[in-house]
Residue frames relative to the residue before (quaternion, step in Angstrom):
aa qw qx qy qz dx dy dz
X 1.0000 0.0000 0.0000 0.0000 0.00 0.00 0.00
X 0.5747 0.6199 -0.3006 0.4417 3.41 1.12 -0.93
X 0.7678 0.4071 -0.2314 0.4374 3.13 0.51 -1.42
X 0.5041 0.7348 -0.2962 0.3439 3.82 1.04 -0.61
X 0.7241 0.5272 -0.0504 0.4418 2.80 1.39 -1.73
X 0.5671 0.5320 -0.3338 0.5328 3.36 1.48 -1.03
X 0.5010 0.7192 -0.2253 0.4255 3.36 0.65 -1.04
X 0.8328 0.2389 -0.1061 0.4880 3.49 -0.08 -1.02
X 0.3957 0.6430 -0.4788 0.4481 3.35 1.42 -0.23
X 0.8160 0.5300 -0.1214 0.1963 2.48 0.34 -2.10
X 0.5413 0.6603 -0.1341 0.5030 3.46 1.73 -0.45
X 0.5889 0.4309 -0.1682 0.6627 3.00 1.19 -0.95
X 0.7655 0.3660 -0.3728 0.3757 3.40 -0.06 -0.45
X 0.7200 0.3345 -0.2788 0.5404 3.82 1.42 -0.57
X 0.3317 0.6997 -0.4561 0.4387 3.60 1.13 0.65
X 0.3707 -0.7636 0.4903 0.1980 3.60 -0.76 1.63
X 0.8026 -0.4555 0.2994 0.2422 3.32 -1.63 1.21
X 0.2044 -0.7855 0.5582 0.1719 3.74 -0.01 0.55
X 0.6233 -0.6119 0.4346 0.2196 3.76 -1.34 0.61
X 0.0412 0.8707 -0.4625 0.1620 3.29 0.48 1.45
X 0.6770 -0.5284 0.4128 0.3033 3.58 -1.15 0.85
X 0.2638 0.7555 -0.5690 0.1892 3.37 -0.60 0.35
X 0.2278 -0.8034 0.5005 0.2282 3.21 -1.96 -1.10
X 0.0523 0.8998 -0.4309 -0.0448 3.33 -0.01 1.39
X 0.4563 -0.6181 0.6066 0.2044 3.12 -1.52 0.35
X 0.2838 -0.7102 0.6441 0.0137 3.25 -2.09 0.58
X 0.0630 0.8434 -0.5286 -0.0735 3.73 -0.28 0.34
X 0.6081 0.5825 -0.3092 0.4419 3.66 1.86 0.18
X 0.6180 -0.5714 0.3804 0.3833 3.73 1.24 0.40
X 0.5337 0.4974 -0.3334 0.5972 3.57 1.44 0.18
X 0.5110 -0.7025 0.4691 0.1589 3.69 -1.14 0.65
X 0.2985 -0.7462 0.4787 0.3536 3.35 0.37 0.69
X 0.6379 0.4606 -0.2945 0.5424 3.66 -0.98 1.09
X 0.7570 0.2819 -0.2458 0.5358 3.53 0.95 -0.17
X 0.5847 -0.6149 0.2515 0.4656 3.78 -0.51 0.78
X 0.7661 0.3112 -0.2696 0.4936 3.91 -0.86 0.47
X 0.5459 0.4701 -0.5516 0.4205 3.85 0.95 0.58
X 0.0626 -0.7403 0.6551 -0.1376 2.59 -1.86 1.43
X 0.4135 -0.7843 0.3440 0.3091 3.76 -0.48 0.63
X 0.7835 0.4348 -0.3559 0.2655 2.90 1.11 0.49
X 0.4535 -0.7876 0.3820 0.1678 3.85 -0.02 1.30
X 0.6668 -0.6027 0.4181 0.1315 3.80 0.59 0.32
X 0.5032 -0.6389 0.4042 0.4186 3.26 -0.56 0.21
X 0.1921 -0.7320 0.5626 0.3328 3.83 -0.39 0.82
X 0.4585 -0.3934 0.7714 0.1999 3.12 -2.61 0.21
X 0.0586 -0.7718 0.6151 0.1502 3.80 -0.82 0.40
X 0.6710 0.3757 -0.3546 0.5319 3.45 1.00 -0.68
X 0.3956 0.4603 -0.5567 0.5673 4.12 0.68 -0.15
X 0.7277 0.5015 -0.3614 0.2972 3.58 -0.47 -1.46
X 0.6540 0.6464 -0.0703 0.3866 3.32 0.67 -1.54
X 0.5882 0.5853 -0.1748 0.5300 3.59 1.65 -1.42
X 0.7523 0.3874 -0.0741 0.5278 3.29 1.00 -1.95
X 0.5038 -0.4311 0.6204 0.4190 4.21 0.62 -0.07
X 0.5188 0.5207 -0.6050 0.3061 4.07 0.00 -0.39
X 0.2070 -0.7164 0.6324 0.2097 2.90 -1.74 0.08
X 0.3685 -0.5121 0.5723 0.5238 3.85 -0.79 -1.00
X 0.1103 0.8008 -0.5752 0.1255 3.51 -1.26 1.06
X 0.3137 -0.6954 0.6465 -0.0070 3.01 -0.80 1.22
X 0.0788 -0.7492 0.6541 0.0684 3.86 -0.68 1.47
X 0.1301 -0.7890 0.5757 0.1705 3.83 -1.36 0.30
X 0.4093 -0.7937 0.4500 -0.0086 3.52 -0.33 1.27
X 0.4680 0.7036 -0.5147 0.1445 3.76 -0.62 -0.55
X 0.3956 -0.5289 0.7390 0.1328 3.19 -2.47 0.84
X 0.4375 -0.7434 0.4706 0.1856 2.79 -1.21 0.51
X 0.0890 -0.9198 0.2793 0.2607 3.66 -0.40 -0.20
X 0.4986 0.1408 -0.6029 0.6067 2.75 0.55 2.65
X 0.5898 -0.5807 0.4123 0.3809 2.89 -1.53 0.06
X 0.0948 -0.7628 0.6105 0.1909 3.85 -0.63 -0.03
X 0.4420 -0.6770 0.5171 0.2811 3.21 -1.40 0.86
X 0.8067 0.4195 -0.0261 0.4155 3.51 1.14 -0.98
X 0.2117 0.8910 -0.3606 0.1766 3.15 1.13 0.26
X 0.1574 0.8430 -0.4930 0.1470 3.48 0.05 1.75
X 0.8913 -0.0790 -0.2055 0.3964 3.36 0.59 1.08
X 0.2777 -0.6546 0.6388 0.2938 4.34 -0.88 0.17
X 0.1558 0.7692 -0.6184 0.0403 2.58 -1.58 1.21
X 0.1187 -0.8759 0.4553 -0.1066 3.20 -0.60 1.67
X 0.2173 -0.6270 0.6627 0.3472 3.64 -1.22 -1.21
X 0.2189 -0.6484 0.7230 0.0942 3.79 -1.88 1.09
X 0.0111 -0.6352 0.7517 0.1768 3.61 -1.07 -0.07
X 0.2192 -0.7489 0.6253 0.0074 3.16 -1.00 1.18
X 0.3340 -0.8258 0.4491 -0.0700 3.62 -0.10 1.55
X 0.7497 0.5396 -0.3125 -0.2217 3.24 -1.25 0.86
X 0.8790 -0.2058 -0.0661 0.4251 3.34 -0.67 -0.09
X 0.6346 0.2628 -0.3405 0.6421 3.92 -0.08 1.44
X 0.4971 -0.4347 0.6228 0.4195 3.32 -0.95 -1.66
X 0.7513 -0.4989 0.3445 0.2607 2.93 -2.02 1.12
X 0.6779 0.3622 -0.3455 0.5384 4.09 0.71 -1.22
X 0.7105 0.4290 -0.3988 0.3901 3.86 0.23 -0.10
X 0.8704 0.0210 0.1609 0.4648 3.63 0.16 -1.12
X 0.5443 0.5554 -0.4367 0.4523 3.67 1.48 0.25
X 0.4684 0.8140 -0.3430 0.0163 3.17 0.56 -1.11
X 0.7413 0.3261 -0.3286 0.4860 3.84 1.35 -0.19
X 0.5223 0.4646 -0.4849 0.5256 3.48 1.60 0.35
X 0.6093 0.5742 -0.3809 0.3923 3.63 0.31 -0.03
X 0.2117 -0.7742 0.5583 -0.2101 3.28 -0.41 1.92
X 0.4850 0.4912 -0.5355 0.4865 4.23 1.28 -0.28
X 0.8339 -0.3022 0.4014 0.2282 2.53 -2.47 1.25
X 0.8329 0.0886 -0.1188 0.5333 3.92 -1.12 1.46
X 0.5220 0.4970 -0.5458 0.4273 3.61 0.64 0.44
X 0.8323 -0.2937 0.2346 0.4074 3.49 -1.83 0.27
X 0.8485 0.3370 -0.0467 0.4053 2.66 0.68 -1.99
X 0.4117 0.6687 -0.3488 0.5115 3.13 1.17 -0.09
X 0.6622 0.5683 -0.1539 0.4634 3.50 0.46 -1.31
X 0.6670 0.5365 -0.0141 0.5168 3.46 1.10 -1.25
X 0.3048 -0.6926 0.5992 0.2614 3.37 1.01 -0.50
X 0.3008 0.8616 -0.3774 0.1574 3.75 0.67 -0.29
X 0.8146 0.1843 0.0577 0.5468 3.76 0.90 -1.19
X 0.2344 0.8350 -0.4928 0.0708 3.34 0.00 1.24
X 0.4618 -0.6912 0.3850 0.4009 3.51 -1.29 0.70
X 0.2242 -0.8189 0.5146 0.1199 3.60 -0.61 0.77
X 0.2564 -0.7503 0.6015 0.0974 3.52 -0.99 1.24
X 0.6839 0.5340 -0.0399 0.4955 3.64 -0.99 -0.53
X 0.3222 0.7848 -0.5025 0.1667 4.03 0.76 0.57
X 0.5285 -0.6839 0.3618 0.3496 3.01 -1.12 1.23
X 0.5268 -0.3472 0.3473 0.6938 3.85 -1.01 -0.28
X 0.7177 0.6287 -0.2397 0.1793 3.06 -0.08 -1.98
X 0.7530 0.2095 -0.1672 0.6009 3.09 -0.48 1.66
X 0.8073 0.0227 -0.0304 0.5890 3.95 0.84 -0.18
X 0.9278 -0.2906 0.0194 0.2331 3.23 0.14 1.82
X 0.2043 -0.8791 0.2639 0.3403 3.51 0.42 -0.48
X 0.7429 -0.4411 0.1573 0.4782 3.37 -0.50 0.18
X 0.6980 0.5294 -0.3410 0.3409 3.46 0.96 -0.16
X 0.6262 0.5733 -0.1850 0.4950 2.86 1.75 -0.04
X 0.7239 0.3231 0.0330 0.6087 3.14 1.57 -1.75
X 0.0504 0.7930 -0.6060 -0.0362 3.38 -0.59 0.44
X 0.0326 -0.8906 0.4530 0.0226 3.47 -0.81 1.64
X 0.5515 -0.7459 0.3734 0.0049 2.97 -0.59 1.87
X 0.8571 0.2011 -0.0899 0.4657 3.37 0.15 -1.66
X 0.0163 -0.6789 0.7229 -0.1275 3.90 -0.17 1.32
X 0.7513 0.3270 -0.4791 0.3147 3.67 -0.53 0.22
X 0.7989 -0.3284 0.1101 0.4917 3.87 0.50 0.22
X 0.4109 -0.5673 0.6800 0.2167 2.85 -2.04 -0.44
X 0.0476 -0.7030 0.7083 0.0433 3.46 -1.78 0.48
X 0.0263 0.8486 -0.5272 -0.0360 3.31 -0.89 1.29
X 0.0521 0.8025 -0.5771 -0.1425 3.81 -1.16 -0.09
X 0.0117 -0.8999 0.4360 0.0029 3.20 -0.92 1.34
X 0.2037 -0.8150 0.5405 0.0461 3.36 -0.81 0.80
X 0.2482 -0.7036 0.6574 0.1059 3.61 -1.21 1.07
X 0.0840 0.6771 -0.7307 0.0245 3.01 -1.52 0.98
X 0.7593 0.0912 -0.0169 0.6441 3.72 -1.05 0.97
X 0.8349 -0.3845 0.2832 0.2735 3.04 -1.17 -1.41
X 0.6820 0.3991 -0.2774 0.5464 2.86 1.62 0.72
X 0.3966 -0.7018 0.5642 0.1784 3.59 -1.69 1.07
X 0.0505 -0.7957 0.5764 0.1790 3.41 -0.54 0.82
X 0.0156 -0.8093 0.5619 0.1706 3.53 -0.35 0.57
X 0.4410 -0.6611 0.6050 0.0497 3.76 -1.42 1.11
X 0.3274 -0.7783 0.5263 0.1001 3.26 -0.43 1.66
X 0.3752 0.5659 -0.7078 -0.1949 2.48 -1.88 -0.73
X 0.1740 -0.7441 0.6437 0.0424 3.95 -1.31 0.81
X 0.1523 -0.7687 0.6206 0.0279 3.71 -0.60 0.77
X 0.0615 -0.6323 0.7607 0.1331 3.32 -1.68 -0.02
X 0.5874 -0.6461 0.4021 0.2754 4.08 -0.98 1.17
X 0.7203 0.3251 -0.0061 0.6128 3.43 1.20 -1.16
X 0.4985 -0.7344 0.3832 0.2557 4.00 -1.03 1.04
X 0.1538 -0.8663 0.4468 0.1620 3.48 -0.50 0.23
X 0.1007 -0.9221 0.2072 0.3110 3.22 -0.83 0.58
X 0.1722 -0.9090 0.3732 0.0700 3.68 0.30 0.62
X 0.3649 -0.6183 0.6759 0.1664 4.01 -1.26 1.06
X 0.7743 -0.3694 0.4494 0.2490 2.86 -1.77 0.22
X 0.7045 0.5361 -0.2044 0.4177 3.52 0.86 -1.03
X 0.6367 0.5428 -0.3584 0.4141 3.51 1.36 -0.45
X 0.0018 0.7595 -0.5761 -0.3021 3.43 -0.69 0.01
X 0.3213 -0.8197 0.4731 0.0332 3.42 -1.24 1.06
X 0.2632 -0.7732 0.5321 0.2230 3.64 -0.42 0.87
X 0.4909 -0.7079 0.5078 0.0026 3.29 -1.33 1.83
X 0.5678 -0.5901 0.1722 0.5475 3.33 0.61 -1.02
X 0.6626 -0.4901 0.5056 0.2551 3.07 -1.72 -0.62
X 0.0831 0.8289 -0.5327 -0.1491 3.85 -0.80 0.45
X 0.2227 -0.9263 0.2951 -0.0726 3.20 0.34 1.35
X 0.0584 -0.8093 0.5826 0.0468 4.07 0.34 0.96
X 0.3692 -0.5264 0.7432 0.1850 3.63 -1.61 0.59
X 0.0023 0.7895 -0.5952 -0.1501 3.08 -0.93 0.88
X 0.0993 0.7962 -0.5291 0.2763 3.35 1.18 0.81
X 0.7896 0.4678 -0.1140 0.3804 3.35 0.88 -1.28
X 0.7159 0.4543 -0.3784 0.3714 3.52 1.59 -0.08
X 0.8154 -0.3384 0.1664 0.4393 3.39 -1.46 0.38
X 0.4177 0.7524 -0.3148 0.4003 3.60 0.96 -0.74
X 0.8692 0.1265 0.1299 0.4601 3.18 0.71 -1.35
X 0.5567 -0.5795 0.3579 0.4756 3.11 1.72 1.17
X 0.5426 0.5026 -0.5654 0.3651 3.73 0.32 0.34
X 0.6801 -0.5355 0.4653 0.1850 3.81 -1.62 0.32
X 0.7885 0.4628 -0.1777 0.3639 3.07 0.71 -0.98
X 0.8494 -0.2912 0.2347 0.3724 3.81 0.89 0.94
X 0.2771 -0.8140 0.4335 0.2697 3.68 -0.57 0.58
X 0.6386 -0.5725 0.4514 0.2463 3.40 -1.44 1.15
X 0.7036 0.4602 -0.2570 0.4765 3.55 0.82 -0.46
X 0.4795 0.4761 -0.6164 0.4042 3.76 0.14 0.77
X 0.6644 -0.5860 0.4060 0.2244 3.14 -1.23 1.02
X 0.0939 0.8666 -0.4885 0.0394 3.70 -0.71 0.81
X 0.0425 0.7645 -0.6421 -0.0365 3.64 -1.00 0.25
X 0.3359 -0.6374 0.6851 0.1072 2.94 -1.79 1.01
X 0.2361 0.7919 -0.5236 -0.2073 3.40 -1.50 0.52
X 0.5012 -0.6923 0.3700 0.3642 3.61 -0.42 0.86
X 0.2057 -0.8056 0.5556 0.0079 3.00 -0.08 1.26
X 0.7842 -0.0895 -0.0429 0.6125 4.39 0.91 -0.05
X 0.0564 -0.7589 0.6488 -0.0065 3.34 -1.58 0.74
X 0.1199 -0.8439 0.5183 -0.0700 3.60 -0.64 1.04
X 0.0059 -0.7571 0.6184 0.2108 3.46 -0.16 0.62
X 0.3550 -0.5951 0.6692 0.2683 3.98 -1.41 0.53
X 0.2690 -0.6023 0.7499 0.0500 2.97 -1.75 0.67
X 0.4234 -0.7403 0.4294 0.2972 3.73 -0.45 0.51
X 0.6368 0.4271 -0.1856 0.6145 3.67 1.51 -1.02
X 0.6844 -0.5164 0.4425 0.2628 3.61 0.75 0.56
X 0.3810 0.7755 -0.4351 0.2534 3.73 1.07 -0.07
X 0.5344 -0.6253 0.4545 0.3419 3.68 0.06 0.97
X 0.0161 -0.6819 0.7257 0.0897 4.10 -0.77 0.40
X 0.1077 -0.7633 0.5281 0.3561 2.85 -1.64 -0.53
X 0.8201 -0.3228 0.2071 0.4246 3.47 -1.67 0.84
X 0.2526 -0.6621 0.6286 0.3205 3.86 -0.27 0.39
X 0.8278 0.2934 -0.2000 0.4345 4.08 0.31 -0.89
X 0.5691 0.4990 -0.5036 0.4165 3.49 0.93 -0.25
X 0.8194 0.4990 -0.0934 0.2663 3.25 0.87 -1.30
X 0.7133 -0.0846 -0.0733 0.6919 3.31 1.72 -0.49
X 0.1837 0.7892 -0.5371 0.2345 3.10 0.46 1.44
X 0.5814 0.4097 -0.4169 0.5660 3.87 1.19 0.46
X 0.5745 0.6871 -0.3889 0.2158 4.00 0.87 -0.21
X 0.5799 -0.6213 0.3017 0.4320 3.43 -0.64 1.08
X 0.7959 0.2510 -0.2047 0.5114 3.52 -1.34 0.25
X 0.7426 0.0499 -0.5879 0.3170 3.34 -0.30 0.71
X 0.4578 -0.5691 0.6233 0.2795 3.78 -1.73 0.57
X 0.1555 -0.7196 0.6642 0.1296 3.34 -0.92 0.75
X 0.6026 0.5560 -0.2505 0.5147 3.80 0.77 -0.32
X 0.3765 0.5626 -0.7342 0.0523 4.24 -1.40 0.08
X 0.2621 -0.7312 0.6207 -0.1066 2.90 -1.82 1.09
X 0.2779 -0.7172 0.5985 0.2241 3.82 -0.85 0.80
X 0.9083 0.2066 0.0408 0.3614 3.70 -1.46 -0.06
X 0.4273 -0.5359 0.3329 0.6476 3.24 1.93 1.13
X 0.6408 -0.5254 0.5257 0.1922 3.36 -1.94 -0.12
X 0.3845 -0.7416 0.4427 0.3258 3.34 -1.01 0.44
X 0.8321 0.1965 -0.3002 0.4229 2.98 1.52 0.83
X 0.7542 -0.2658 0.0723 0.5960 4.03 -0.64 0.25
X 0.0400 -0.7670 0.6351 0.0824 3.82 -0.67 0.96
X 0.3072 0.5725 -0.6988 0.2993 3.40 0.08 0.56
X 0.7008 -0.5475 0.2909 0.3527 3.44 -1.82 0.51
X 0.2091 -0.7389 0.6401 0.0248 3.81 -0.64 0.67
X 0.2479 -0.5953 0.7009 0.3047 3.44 -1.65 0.66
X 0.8128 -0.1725 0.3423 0.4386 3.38 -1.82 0.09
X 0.7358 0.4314 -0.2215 0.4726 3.15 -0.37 -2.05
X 0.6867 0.4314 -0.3813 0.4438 4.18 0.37 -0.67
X 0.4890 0.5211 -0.4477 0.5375 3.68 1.04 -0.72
X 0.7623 0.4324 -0.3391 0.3419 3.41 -0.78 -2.02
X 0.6945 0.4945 -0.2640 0.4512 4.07 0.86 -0.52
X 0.7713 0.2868 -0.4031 0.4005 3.80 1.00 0.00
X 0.7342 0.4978 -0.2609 0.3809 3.16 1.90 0.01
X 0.1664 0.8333 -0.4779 0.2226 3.60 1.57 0.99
């Protein structure tokens, strides 16, 4: 019996990662879900970026974990992290009400991504085309910003689909790099998604995408520019939710 048990452990433990509900992030211009996404984006160029129309962008992705017949919008919170404080060295990640960029119109959350540039429909399925709603708040050294992405008409969607959420998308026209005002692109940053909610229109119970399987292999709750302003080595959930109390 002993030995039986060891056994099956032991199976289980070398048994490959099953496709689990979650949410991941991207900070390299690649959909998470498609081969070569990764959350981390590199050290940016703003005035290259600026030259080419590019921006910095940070895509969110996610399965759900049931199916819903009615699915009419995600709704979540990011804290976008980084290294010092916003009046010293944040200033072009910083999107709250009276900031540079803010002022500028400069950094919007985008629902409703085109293919082009994040995967293709067989891979990505985009959902929310009718808008976005954000609110953001600074504390210290971090912006938390409070989602919410809609789509006018329900959708229905299975577990198996994965479905692009949205986009947070900076002009970097506007940073110092590039003779712009509004702060330099090159201070270290990191988003983590800190809640996700899909909505059901009939009220169908969902569940939390990060409360609930926020420790599960393969999805990244976390992308970062210009390394991080803190330790990137791999982290479970439960190690995240502890450096950002």
């Amino acid at each position: 019996m002993t030995k039986a048990f060891v056994l099956l452990a032991a199976l289980a433990i070398a048994s490959p990662a099953r496709a689990l509900p979650g949410v991941d992030f991207s900070a390299n211009h690649i959909c998470p879900g498609v081969a070569g996404a990764n959350s981390n984006g590199g050290f940016l160029d703003c005035a290259a970026l600026a030259n080419s129309g590019g921006f910095p962008q940070v895509f969110a992705t996610f399965k759900t974990a049931e199916a819903i017949s009615d699915l009419s919008n995600l709704d979540g919170q990011v804290d976008v992290i980084v290294g010092g404080s916003w009046d010293t060295n944040g200033q072009f990640w910083d999107s709250s009400f009276g900031s540079c960029m803010d002022n500028n119109g400069a950094n919007p959350l985008v629902p409703g991504k085109p293919v082009s540039n994040c995967g293709d429909a067989a891979h990505i399925r985009p959902v929310f085309d009718s808008g976005a709603q954000t609110t953001l708040v600074t504390t210290s050294n971090t912006l938390s910003i409070y989602y919410t992405v809609y789509t006018p008409a329900t959708i229905s969607v299975t577990t198996a689909q994965r479905i692009f959420g949205f986009e947070i998308r900076y002009d970097p026209i506007y940073a110092a790099e590039n003779g712009g005002t509004c702060g330099t692109c090159a201070t270290p940053v990191m988003w983590v998604m800190k809640h996700a909610q899909p909505g059901s229109l009939s009220g169908k119970p969902t569940t939390d995408l990060i409360t609930s399987t926020g420790e599960v292999a393969g999805c990244i709750h976390y992308a970062y520019y210009n390394n991080s302003p803190v330790p990137t080595r791999a982290r479970s959930w439960g190690q995240l939710k502890s450096l950002y109390r």
